[in-house]
Structures are given as C-alpha cells and as structure tokens.
C-alpha positions in Angstrom: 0.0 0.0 0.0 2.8 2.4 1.0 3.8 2.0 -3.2 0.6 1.7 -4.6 -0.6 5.5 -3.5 1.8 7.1 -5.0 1.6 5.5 -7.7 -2.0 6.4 -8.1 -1.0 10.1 -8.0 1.5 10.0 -10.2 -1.2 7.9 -12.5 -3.9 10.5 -11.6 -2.1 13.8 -11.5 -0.1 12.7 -15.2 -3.2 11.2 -17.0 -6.3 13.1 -15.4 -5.3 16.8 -14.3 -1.7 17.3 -16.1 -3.5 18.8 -19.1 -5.4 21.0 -17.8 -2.6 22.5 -15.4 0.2 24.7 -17.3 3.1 24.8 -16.3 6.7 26.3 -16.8 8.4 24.8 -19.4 4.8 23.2 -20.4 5.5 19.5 -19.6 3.9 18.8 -16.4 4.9 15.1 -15.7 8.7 16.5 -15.2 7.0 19.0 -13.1 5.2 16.7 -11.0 7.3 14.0 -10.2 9.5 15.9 -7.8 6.4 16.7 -5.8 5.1 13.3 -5.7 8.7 12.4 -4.3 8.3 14.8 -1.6 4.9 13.9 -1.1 6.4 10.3 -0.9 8.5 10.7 1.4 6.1 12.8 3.7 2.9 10.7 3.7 5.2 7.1 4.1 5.4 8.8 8.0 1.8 7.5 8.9 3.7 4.5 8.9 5.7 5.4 11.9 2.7 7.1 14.0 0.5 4.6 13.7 3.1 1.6 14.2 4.4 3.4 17.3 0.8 4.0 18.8 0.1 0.5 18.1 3.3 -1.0 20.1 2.1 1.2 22.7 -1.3 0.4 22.9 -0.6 -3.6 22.8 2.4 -3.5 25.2 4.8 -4.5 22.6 7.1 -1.4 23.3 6.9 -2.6 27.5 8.1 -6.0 26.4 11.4 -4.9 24.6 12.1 -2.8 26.7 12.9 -5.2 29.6 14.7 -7.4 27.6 18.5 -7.0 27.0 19.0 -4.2 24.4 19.7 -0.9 24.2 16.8 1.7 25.4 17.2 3.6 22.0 17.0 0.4 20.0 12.8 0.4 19.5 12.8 3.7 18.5 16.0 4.2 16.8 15.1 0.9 14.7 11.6 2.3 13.8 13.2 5.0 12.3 15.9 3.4 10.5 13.5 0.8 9.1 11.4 3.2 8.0 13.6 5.1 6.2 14.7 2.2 4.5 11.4 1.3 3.2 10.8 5.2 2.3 13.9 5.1 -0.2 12.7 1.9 -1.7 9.6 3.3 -2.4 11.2 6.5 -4.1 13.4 4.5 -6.5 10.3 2.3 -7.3 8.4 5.8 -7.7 11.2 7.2 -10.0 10.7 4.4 -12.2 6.8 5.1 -12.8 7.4 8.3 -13.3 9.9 7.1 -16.1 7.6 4.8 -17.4 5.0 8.0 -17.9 7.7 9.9 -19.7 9.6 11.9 -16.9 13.0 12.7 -17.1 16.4 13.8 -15.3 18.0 16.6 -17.4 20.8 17.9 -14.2 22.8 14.7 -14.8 22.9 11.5 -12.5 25.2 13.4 -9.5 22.0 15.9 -8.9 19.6 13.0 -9.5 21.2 11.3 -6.9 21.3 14.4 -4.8 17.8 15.0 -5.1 17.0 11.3 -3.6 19.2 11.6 -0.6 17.5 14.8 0.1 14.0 13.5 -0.2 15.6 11.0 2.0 16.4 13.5 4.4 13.1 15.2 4.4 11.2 11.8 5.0 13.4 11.0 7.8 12.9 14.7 9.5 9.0 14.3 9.4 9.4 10.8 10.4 10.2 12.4 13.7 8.0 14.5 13.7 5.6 11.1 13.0 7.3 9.1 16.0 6.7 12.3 18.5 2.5 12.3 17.6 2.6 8.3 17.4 4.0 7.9 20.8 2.5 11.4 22.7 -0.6 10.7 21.7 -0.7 6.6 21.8 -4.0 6.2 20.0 -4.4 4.7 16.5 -7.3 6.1 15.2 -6.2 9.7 16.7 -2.9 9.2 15.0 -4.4 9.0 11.9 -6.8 11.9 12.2 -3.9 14.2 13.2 -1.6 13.3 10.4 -4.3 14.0 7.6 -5.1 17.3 9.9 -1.3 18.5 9.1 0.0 16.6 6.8 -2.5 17.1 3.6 -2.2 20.9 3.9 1.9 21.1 3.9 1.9 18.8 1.0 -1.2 19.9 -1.1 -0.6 24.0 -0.5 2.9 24.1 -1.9 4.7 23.9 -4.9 4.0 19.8 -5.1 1.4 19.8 -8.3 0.7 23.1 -9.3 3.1 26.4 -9.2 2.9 28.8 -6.1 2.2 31.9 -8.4 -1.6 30.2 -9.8 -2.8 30.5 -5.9 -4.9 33.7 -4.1 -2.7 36.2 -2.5 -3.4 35.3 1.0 -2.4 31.3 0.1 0.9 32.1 -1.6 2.4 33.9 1.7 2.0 30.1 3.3 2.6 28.3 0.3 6.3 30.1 -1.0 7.3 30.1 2.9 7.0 26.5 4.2 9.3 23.3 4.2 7.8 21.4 1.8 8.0 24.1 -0.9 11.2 24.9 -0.3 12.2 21.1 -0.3 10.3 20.4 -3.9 11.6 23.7 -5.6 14.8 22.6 -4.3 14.4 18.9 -5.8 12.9 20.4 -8.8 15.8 22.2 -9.9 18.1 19.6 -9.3 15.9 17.2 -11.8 15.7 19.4 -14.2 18.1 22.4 -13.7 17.8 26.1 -12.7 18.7 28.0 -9.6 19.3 25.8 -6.7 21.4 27.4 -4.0 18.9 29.2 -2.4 16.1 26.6 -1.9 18.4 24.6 -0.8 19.6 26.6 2.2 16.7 27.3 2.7 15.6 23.7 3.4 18.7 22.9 5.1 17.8 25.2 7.4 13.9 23.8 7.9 14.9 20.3 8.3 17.8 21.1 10.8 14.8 22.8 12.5 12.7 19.8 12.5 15.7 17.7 13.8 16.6 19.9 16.5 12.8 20.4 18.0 11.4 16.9 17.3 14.3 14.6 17.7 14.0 15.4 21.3 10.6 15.1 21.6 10.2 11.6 20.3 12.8 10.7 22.3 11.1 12.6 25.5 7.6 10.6 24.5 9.4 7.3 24.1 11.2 7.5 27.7 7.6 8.8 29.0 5.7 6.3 27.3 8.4 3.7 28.3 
C-alpha cells in the first residue's frame, strides 16, 4: 500500500489533471514527479505514527524494553526501518514516473542528490511522525492528526501546481513553508535552474525539525516507556 498510493498520484495527476494544469516549461509530468517524491517521502510517515501507537497500545514497546538491548534500539530501529522502506519506495516511484515519460535533465550526480534529500526530508517528518505516534498513543487519533497537518503542507505548496496560480493570501503560506522549499529545491536539481537558495533554505527547515522533534520523540518514548 505504502507504493501503490503514490503510484496512483503519479497515474492521476499525469493522466487526469496534467492537461489541464500549465506549467513552466509546459511538460507537467517533469513538473510533478518531484512533488510526488516529496509527497512520498512525507505521507510514508503515517507508517511510523501509527506503528508506534500500536506498540504502545498492545504492550509491545513494554516487552522490549525489559529485555536486554539498548533503550534507543525500538525507537532508533523504527526509524531506520522506516527510512529504509521510504527510499525503496522513491526508486520504485522514480521508475513510474519514467515509465509516464519523466525525465532527469541535471545529470545523474544531482539525481542522486535530489534522492538523498527526499531522504532526508522523510526522515525529519518521520520524527515528527514518532513524536505524535507515541504522545498521543492512539491509533485512530494518530491518523486523524496526520491528515489534519500533513495534507495541507503537501497539497498547498509547490507539489502539483506552481505557487504563483494561488490567491494572494495562500501564496504567503505556500512560498514560505518546508515542503515548498524542499520540492523547488528537488525540482531544480531534476531538471536544472537555480538551486542554491532553496536549498539553504531547506537545510535550514529540516535542521529545525531535527533539533525540535528529535527530542521530543525521544522525551515521549522515555515517558511512554
């Protein structure tokens, strides 16, 4: 399931909506597949909420814990498996999207560089994920919560359609937020343009993630522990 949604988008977005959305440049596959990357990445964190909230809620979590391991092996390993299973998915997606007719045009180094920073962004609102899974330790509330915040930050940014074709008062939120900033920044290493600035830009959004959440999954985990 984690591959077969995207792959529905891409489907979707390419067959159903890409000819009635212009774009820069005019071919809107190449347009959308770095957004459906991001978008990837972002929505294969429901994975980690829910898992954690169910570990909690059946006592799995208790279990390993008094056994002989390290403390930060459950959550640590959630994480790393997850991410794991999130760059899988993004090398299957890259291949639809070849399939449709997308294309790198920045050379394999910044195709490359574009995965590893998808890669990046998935793991930063993975913790994000594992903070709401384990703080608030109910399933169904888990996934309520991450449509609540999640669909927005993907769906109003740059992901399918450009910034500029949005009302005033939604381009202020739209040009100014992670996921933008992560997309533009993937976009133009796909397919070239101006990257440098995006890319600090993101840098510095996902170093703030890190810093604020990576604490607070780790605070819940110890709490819920």
């Amino acid at each position: 399931f984690t591959v077969i949604q995207p792959v529905m988008f891409v489907l979707l977005f390419r067959y159903v909506f890409g000819g009635a959305i212009p774009v820069p440049g005019g071919n809107y596959v190449d347009f959308l597949m770095p957004g459906i990357i991001g978008q990837t990445a972002a929505f294969a964190t429901f994975g980690t909420a829910i898992a954690l909230a169910q570990e909690l809620q059946k006592g799995v979590i208790d279990r390993l814990r008094s056994m002989p391991m390290a403390r930060s092996a459950v959550l640590a390993g959630r994480l790393v498996a997850d991410t794991g299973r999130m760059f899988i998915t993004i090398v299957i997606i890259i291949g639809v999207g070849y399939l449709v007719g997308f294309r790198f045009q920045n050379g394999w180094f910044l195709a490359v560089a574009m995965v590893v920073l998808a890669t990046i962004f998935g793991l930063a609102i993975c913790c994000v994920a594992a903070y709401t899974g384990l703080a608030i330790g109910d399933e169904e509330s888990v996934q309520a919560f991450g449509m609540i915040w999640l669909f927005p930050l993907t769906f109003v940014s740059s992901a399918f359609v450009p910034v500029s074709t949005m009302p005033g008062w939604l381009q202020a939120f739209a040009s100014h937020q992670p996921v933008t900033y992560v997309i533009d920044t993937m976009r133009a290493m796909a397919l070239g343009g101006p990257i440098a600035t995006n890319l600090y830009w993101s840098i510095g959004w996902l170093a703030g993630i890190f810093i604020v959440f990576a604490p607070l999954a780790v605070r819940a985990y110890r709490r819920a522990a």
